[in-house]
C-alpha positions in Angstrom: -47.9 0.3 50.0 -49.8 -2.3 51.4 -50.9 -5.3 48.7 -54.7 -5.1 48.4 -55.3 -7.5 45.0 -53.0 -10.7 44.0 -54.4 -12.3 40.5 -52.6 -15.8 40.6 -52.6 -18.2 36.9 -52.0 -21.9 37.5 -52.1 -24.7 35.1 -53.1 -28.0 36.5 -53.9 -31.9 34.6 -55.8 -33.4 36.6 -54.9 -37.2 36.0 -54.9 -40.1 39.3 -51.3 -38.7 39.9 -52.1 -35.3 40.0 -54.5 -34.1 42.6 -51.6 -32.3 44.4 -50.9 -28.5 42.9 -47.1 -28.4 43.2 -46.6 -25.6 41.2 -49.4 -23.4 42.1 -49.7 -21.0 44.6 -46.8 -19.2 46.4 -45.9 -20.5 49.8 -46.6 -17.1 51.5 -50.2 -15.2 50.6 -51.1 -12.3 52.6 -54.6 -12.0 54.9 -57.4 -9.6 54.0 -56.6 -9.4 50.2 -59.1 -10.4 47.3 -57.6 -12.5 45.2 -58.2 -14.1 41.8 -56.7 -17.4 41.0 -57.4 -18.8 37.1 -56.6 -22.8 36.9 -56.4 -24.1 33.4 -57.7 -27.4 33.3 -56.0 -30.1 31.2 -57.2 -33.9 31.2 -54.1 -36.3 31.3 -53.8 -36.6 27.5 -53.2 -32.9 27.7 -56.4 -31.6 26.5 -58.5 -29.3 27.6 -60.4 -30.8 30.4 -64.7 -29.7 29.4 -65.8 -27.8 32.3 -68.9 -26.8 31.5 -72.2 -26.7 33.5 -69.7 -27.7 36.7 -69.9 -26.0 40.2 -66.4 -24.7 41.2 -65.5 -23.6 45.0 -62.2 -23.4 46.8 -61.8 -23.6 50.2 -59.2 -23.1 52.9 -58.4 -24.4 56.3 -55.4 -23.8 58.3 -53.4 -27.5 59.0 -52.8 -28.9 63.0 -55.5 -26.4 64.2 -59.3 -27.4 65.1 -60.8 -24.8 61.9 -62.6 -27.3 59.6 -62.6 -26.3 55.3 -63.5 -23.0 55.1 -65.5 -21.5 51.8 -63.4 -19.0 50.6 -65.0 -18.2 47.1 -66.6 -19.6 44.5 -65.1 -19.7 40.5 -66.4 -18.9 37.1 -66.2 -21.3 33.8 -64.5 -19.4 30.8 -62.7 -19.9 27.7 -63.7 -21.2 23.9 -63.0 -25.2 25.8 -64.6 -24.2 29.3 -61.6 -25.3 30.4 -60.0 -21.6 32.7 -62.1 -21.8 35.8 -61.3 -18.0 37.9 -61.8 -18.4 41.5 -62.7 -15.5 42.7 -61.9 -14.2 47.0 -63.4 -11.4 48.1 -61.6 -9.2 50.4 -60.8 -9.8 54.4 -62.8 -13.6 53.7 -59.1 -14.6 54.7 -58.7 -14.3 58.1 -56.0 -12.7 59.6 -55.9 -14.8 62.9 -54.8 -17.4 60.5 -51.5 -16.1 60.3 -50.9 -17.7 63.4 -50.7 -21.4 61.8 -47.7 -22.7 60.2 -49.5 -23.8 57.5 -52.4 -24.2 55.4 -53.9 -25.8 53.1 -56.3 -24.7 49.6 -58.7 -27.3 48.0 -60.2 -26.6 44.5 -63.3 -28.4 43.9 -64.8 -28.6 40.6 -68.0 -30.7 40.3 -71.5 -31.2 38.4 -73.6 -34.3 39.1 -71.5 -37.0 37.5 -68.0 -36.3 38.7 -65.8 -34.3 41.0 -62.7 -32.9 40.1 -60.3 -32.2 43.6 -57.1 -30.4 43.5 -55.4 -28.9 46.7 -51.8 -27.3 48.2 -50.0 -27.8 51.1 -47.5 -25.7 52.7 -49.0 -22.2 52.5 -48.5 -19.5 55.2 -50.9 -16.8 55.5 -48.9 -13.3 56.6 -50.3 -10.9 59.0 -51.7 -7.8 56.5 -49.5 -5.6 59.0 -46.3 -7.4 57.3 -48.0 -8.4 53.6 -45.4 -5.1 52.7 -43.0 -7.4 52.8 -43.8 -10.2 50.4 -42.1 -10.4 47.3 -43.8 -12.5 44.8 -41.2 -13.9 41.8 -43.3 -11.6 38.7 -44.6 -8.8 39.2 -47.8 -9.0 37.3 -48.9 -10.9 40.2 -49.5 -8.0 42.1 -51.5 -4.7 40.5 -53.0 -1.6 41.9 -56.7 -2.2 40.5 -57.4 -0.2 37.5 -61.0 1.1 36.3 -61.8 2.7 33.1 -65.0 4.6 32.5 -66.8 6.0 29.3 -70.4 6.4 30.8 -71.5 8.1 33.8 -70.6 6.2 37.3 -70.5 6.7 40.9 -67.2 5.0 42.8 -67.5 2.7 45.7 -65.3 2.8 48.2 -61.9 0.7 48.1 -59.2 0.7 50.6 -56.0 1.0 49.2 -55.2 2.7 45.5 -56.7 3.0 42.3 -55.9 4.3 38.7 -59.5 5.6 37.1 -59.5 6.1 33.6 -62.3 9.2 32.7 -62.9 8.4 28.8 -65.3 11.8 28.1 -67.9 11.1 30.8 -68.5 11.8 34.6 -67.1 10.0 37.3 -68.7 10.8 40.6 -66.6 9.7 43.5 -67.0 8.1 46.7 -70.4 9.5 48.8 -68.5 8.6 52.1 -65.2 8.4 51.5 -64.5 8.6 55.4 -65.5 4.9 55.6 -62.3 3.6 53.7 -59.7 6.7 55.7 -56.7 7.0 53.6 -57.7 5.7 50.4 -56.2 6.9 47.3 -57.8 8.0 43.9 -55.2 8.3 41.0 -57.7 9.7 38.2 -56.5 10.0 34.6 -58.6 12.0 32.3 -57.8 10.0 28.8 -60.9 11.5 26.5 -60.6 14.1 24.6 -62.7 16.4 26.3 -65.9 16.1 28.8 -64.3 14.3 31.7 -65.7 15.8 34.8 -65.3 14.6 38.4 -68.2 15.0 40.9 -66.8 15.2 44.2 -70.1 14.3 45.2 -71.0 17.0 48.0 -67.2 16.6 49.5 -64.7 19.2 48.7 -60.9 18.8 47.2 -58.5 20.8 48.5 -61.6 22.3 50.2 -63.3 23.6 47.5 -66.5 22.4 46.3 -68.2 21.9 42.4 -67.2 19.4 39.5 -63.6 19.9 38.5 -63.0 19.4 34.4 -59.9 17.4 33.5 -58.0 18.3 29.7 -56.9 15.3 28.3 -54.1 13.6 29.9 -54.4 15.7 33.4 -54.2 13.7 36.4 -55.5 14.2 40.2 -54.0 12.1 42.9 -56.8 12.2 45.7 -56.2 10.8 49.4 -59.4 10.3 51.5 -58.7 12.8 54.6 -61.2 14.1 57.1 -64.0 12.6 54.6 -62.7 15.1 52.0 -60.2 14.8 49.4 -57.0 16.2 48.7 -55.1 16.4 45.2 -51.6 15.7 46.0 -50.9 17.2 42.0 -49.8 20.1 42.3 -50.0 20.8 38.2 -53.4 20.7 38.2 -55.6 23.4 39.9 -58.7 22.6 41.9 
């Protein structure tokens, strides 16, 4: 299965010394992913370092090549000491023909209108999403099939890739053209008691048309296929 989300967590002081993140990022990141990186800011006594109010972007460039710093994404102040900034890259903003660098670079900038804060790391290759299978990241936490959980009524988008969708007693109404993302895969767990109905949403599963109603802890697998769906489970009847 192909990796579609990486959530990275770095902690960084940021003191004259230590503008370089040495222990950040892996050295290999695939192309075409979002991705969510969270930096915990410390100030060189080791406290949190006051982020609020500041304007926080990363940006990416690949090294020896004539691309100039790239906006990749833009980051969120959080925490009780607005000190966890969560940079935020939507998917395919990495571009895949930067897999043909050796090496790139990623600059954090964190700034209001009295100082700048700027953090970067050297020495990361960006993999071709045709071989991101084979990355291996050291835990595994760092790399999660997205999960969604619903208790009021809500219509899907569509998402290459998997999903787990938790129905909590409502109705979930999937994907109006599923065709757009071919292949994609709906893992839907019905966790309420009772009331959780799928709308198939004028498609069919396992060609057959009409909400389908889900006892608690029944599960459909659904893979986008022909701009229908089919439920690969076979203990539960459509």
């Amino acid at each position: 299965m192909a990796v579609e989300h990486v959530t990275f967590s770095i902690t960084h002081t940021f003191d004259k010394d230590g503008y370089e993140i040495r222990g950040g990022l892996p050295s290999q990141l695939p192309a075409g992913v979002s991705m969510e990186i969270v930096i915990t800011a410390l100030e060189a006594t080791g406290d949190p370092l006051d982020c609020t109010g500041c304007t926080s972007e990363v940006y990416g460039r690949p090294l020896n090549s004539p691309i100039s710093d790239t906006l990749l994404g833009t980051g969120a102040v959080s925490g009780g000491d607005k000190n966890i900034i969560t940079f935020t890259i939507a998917k395919d903003v990495i571009p895949e023909g930067w897999s043909l660098y050796d090496e790139c670079r990623f600059t954090f900038k964190i700034y209001d209108s009295t100082h700048k804060e700027i953090v970067f790391q050297n020495g990361i290759t960006i993999v071709s999403n045709n071989d991101a299978g084979d990355i291996v990241y050291p835990y595994t936490e760092d790399i999660a099939i997205s999960t969604e959980t619903y208790a009021t009524p809500a219509t899907l988008d569509n998402e290459d890739g998997m999903r787990t969708i938790y129905v909590n007693g409502t109705t979930v109404t999937l994907p109006a053209t599923p065709s757009t993302c071919p292949g994609q895969i709906l893992i839907i767990v019905a966790i309420g008691a009772s009331s959780n109905v799928i709308n198939p949403n004028s498609k069919t599963i396992n060609g057959q048309s009409g909400n389908v109603s889900l006892n608690q802890y029944d599960s459909l697998v659904l893979v986008e296929y022909g701009g229908n769906w089919l439920n690969l489970n076979p203990t539960v009847t459509v």
